[in-house]
C-alpha positions as CSV (number, residue, x, y, z in Angstrom):
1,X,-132.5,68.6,-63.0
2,X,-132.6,65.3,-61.5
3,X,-128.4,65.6,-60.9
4,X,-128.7,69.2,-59.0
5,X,-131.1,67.7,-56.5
6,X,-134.4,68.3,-58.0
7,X,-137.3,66.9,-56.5
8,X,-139.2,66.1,-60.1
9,X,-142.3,64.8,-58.2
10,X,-143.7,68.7,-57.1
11,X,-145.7,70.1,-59.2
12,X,-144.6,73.5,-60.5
13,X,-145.0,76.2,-63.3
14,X,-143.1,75.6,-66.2
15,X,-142.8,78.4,-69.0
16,X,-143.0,77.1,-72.3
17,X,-142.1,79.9,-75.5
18,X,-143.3,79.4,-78.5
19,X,-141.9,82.5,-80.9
20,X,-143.3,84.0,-84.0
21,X,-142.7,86.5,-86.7
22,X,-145.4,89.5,-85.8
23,X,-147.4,90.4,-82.9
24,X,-150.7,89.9,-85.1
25,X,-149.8,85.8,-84.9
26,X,-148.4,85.6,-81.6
27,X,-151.6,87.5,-80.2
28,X,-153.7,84.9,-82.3
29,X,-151.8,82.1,-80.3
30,X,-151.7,84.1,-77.2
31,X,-156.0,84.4,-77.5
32,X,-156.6,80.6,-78.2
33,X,-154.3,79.8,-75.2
34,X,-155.7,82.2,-72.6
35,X,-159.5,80.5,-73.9
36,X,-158.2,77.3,-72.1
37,X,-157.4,79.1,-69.2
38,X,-153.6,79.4,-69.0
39,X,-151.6,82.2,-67.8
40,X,-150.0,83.7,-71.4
41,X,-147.8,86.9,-71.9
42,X,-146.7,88.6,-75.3
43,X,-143.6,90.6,-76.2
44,X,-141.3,91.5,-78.8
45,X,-137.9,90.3,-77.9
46,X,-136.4,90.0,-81.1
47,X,-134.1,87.2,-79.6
48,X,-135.0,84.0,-82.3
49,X,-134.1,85.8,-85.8
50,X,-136.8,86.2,-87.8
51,X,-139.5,85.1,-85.2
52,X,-139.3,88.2,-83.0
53,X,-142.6,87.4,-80.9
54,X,-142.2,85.4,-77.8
55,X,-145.4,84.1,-76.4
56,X,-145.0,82.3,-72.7
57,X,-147.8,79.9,-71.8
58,X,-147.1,78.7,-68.4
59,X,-149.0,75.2,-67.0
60,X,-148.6,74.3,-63.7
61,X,-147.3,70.6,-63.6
62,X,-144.9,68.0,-63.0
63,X,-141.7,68.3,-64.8
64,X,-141.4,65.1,-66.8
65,X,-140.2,64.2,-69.9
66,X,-143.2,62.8,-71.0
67,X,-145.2,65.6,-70.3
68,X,-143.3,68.1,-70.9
69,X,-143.0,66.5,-74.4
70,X,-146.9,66.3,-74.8
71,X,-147.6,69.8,-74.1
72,X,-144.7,71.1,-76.5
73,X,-146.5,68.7,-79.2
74,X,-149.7,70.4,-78.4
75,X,-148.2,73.9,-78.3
76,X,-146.8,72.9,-81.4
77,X,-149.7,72.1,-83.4
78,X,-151.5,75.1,-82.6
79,X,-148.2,77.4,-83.6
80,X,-147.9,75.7,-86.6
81,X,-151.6,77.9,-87.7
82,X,-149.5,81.1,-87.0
83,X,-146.2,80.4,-88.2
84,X,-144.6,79.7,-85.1
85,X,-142.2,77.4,-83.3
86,X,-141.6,76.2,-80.0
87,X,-138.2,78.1,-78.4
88,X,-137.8,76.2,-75.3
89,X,-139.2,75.9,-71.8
90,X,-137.6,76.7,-67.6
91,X,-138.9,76.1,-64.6
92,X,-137.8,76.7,-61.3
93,X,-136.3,73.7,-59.1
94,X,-137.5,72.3,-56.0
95,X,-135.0,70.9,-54.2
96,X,-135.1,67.7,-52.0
97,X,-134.7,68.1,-48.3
């Protein structure tokens, strides 16, 4: 990000994915995240084999390593109750002026 001229200090929605293998455990994460207040979408995608649930939780923050890190490892221990794993995260860049 950094090399194409990002501008990591804006803050900025990132979409994290966490997948899972049927609709009943992705909805179960899906719940416990919208609770807290985040923005959360379910649908079958069928694109990590054998997980074919993909839950997006998007957080509005800025992109570092660190806490992009943190949130995954929080994401991640609440996945691990419903079978899931985290499948990545984008965001859009903000480019210096």
């Amino acid at each position: 990000m950094v090399e194409g001229g990002d501008k990591l200090t804006v803050p900025r929605d990132v979409d994290f994915t966490v997948v899972f293998p049927d609709q009943d455990a992705a909805e179960g994460f899906a719940s416990h995240f919208r609770e807290l207040g985040y923005r959360v979408s379910v649908e079958k995608t069928g694109t990590a084999e054998g997980l074919a649930w993909d839950v997006s939780v998007v957080r509005q923050m800025v992109p570092s390593h660190a806490g992009i890190t943190n949130f995954e490892d929080l994401l991640q221990s609440v996945a691990d109750d419903f079978n899931g794993r985290n499948d990545g995260w984008i965001c859009p860049h903000v480019l210096s002026a």
